[in-house]
C-alpha positions, -999 to +999 in steps of 0.1 A: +554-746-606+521-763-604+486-752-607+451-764-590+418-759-604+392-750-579+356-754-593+321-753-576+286-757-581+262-738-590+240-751-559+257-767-534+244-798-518+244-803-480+260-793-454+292-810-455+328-800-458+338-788-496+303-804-504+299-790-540+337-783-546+360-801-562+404-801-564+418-809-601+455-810-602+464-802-635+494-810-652+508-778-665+536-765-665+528-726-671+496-699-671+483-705-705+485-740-706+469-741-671+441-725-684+437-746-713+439-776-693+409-765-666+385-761-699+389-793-708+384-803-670+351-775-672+335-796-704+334-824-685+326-818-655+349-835-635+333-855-613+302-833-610+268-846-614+253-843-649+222-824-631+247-798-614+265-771-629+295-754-624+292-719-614+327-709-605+364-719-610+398-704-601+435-719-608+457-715-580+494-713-588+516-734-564+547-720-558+560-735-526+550-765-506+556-774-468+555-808-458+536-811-419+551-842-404+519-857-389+541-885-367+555-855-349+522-832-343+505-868-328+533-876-306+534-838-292+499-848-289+503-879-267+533-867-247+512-834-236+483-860-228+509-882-206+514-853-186+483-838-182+471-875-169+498-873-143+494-841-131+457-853-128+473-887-115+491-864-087+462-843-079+442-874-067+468-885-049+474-853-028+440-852-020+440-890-010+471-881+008+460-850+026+423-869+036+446-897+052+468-872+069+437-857+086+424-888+096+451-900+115+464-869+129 
């Protein structure tokens, strides 16, 4: 089992993705100890600014994880690329073809 603190600020700051948010993986191994451990992270912040406070926190229990094999999602990607640029590819051609056929019919 693992656990994840979630903390935020009290403002946040921009505009930007998680801006204001921040991940902790803690090291726990159960509930209580989880919660002892994001205290500790709390008092100090955590890679917060001094001048910003924390205004909310949450400790997400991981129970299962599901590893996304990138290498296969960006090949799926090119090979549906390869085949729109050929259907494309094939289009111009028919018209090219047909335009020629009219002209020397």
């Amino acid at each position: 089992m693992a656990y994840i603190l979630h903390m935020k600020q009290e403002h946040g700051c921009d505009y930007t993705i998680a801006c204001g948010q921040k991940l902790v993986v803690l090291k726990a191994t159960d509930q209580e100890s989880a919660k002892k451990e994001s205290i500790k992270v709390i008092d100090y912040h955590d890679g917060f600014s001094d001048s910003e406070t924390i205004s909310s926190a949450k400790i997400y229990e991981v129970i299962d994880e599901i590893d996304i094999n990138i290498k296969d999602i960006i090949e799926q990607r090119n090979v549906e690329a390869r085949e729109i640029e050929a259907k494309r590819k094939e289009a111009k051609e028919m018209r090219e073809y047909e335009r020629l056929k009219n002209k020397f019919e």
